[in-house]
C-alpha atoms as a printed R data frame, in Angstrom:
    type eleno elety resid chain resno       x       y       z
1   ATOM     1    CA   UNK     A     1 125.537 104.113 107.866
2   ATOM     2    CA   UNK     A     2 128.205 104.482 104.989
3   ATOM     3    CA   UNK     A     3 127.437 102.274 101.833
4   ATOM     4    CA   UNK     A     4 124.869 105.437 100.229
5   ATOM     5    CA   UNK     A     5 123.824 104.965  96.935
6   ATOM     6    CA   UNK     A     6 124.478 108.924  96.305
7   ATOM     7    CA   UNK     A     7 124.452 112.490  98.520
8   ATOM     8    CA   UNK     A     8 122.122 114.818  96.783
9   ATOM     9    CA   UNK     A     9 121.385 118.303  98.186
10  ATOM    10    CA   UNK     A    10 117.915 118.892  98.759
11  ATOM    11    CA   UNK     A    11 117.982 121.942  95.741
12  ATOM    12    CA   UNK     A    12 118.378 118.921  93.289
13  ATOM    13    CA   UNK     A    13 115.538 116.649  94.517
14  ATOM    14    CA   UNK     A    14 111.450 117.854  93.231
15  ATOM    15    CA   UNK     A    15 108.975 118.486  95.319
16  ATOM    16    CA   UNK     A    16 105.845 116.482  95.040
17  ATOM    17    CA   UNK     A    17 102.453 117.823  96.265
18  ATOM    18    CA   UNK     A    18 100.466 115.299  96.102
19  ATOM    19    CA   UNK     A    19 102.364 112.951  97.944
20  ATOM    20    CA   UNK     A    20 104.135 115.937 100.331
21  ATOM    21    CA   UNK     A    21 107.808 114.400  99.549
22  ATOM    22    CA   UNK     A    22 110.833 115.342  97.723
23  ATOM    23    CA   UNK     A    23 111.983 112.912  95.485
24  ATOM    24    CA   UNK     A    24 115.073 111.807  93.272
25  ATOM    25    CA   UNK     A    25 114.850 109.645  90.493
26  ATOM    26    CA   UNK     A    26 116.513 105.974  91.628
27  ATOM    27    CA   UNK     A    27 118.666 103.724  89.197
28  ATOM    28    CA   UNK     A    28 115.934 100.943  89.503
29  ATOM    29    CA   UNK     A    29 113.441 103.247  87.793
30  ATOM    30    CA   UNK     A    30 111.611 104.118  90.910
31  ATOM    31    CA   UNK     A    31 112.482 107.355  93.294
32  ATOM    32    CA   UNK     A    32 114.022 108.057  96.180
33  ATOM    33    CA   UNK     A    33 112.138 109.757  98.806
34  ATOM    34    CA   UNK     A    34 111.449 111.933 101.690
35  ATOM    35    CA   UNK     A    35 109.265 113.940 103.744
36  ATOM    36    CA   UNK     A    36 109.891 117.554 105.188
37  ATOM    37    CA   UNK     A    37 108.894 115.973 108.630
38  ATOM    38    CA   UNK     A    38 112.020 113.787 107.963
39  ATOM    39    CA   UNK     A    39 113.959 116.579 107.186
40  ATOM    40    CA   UNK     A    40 112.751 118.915 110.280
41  ATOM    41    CA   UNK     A    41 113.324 115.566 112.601
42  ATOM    42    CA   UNK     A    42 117.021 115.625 111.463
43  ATOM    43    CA   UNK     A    43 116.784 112.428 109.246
44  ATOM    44    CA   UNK     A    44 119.075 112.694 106.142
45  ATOM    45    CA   UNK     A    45 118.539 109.481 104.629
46  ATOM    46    CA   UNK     A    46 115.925 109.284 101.359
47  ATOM    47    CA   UNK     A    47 114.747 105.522 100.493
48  ATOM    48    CA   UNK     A    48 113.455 103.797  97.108
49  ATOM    49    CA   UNK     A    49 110.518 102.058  98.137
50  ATOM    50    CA   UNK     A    50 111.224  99.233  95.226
51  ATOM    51    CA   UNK     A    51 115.262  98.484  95.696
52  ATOM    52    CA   UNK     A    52 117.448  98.450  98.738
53  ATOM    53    CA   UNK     A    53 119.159 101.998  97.865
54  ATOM    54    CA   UNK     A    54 119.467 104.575 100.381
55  ATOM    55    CA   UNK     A    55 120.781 108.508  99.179
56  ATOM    56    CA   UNK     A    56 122.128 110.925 101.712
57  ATOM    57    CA   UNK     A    57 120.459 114.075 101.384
58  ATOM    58    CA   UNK     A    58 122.176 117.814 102.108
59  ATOM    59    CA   UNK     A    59 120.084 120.187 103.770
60  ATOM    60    CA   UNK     A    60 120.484 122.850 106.438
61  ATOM    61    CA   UNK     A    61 118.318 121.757 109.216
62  ATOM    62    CA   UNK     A    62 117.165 124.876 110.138
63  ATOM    63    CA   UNK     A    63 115.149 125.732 106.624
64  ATOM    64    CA   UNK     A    64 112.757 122.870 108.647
65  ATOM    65    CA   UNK     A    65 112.353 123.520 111.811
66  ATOM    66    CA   UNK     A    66 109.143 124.953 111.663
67  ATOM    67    CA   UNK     A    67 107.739 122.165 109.736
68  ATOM    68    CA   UNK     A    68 104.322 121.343 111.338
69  ATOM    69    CA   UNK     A    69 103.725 117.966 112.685
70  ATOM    70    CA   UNK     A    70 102.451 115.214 110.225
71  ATOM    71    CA   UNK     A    71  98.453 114.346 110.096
72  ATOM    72    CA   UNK     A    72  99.742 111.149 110.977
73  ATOM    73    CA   UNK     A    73 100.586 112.344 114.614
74  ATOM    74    CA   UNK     A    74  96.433 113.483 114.865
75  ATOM    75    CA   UNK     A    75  95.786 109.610 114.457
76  ATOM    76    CA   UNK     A    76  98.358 108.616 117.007
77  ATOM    77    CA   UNK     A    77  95.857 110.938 119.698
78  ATOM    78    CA   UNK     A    78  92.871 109.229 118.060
79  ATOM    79    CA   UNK     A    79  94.407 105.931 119.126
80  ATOM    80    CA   UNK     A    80  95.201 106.999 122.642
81  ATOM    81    CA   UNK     A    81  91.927 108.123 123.576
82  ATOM    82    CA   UNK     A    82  90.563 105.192 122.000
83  ATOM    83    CA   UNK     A    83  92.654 103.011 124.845
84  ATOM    84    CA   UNK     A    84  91.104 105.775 126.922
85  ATOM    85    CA   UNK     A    85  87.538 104.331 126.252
86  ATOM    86    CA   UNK     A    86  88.558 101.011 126.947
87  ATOM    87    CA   UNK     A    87  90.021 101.202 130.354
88  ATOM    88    CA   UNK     A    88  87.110 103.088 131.566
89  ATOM    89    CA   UNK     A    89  84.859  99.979 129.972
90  ATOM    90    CA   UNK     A    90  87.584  97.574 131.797
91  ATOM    91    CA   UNK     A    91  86.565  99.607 135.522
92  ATOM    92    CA   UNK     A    92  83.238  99.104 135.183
93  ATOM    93    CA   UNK     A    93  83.355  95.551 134.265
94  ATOM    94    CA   UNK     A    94  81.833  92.939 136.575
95  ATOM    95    CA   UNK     A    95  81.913  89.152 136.480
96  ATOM    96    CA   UNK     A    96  79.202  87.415 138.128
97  ATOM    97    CA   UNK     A    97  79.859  83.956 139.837
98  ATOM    98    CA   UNK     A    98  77.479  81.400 137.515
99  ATOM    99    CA   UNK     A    99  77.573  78.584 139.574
100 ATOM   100    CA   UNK     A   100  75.412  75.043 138.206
């Protein structure tokens, strides 16, 4: 991908705790953003979730490698073992033959 808005090194993005991103302010009066996660999975590409613009972001990849994996990935388990439940309900399913 080669038509980025900007390249901004991670030092001159902010940090936002609520929302656990960094973020850089975005021509269309929103911000750019992007998580640590991102950052620790190699991604270098922070998007405005109002306009089409994409920055590339400078980092060294090794300042988040030992990022911990998001809550989001605790859901994802969830899930599965909800599937789980329902193949075990599918085995011990029975039709009966209803004939009139």
């Amino acid at each position: 991908m080669g038509a980025y808005y900007d390249e901004i090194e991670i030092e001159d993005m902010a940090w936002d705790e609520e929302k656990r991103v960094y973020h850089y302010p975005c021509p269309c009066g929103d911000r750019f953003e992007i998580s640590r996660r991102q950052l620790a999975d190699c991604e270098d590409i922070a998007t405005c979730p109002s306009c089409s613009l994409i920055i590339r972001v400078i980092f060294d990849p090794l300042d988040f490698e030992d990022e911990p994996p998001d809550e989001d990935s605790t859901e994802e388990e969830e899930e599965e073992s909800d599937d789980d439940h329902f193949e075990d309900a599918m085995e011990k399913l029975t039709i009966a033959d209803v004939s009139s």
